[in-house]
N, C-alpha and C positions, 0 to 999 in steps of 0.2 A: 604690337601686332603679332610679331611670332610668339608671345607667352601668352597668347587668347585663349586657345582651345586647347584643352589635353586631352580629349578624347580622340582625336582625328587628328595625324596631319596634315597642314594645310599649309607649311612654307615651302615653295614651289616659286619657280620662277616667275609662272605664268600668273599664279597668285598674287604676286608681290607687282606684277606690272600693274593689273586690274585693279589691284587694292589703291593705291598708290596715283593710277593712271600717268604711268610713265612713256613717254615719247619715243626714247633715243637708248639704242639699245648698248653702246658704252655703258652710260649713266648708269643706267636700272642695272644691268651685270656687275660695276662698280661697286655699289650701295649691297646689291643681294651678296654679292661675295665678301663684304665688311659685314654683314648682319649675319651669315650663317659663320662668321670666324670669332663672335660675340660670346663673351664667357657669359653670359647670361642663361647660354643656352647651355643645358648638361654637355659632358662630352658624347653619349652615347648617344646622344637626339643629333646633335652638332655632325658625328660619323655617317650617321643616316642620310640627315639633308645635303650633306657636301656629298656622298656617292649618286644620289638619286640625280642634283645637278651637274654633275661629271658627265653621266649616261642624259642628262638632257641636249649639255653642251654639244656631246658628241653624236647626238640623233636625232633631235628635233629640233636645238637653236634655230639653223635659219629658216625654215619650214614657220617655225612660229613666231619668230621677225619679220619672214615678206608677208604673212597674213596681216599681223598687225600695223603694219606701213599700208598694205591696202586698206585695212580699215580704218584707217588715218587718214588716209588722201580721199576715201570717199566722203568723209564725216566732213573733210574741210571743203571740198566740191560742192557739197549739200548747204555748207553753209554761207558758204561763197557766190552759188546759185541763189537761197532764198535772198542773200544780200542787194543779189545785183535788179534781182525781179522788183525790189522794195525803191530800190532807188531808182528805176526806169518808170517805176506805176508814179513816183512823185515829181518826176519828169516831167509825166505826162498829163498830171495835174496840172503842173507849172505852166505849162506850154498851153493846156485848156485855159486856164483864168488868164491868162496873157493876152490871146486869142481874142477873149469873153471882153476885154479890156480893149484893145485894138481895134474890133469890131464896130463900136459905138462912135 
């Protein structure tokens, strides 16, 4: 992933979550700090990506960790919601043919 594109850089923290879609911000800081310490990467690209996330670490990290925990807890809400709506409407099926069955 970080030897993709050489025209633009593109290995950023923010990057590496989205790419990745990573959860837990240990983790993904873990991983991105073993991947920009990667001889793979020139040293002089390597000097670049570890200053740019120094000045992330120290000015947007958690700004763009409680975003991405809200947009976590929405996404799971949402699907948590459509979940529960599924299981109440076949409920409520249940309870009609029940009903339909009772009836008679």
């Amino acid at each position: 992933w970080a030897l993709e594109q050489k025209d633009k850089e593109h290995v950023y923290l923010t990057n590496f979550v989205a790419r990745f879609d990573l959860t837990n911000r240990e983790s993904a800081t873990e991983m991105f700090e073993h991947l920009i310490q990667s001889s793979n990467l020139p040293n002089k690209r390597r000097g670049f990506i570890a200053s740019e996330y120094h000045k992330f670490q120290l000015h947007h990290a958690d700004k763009f960790w409680a975003k991405h925990s809200l947009a976590l807890a929405k996404q799971y809400l949402k699907l948590n919601s459509e979940r529960t709506s599924k299981e109440l409407a076949c409920a409520a099926q249940d309870t009609a043919i029940y009903d339909a069955k009772t009836a008679y």
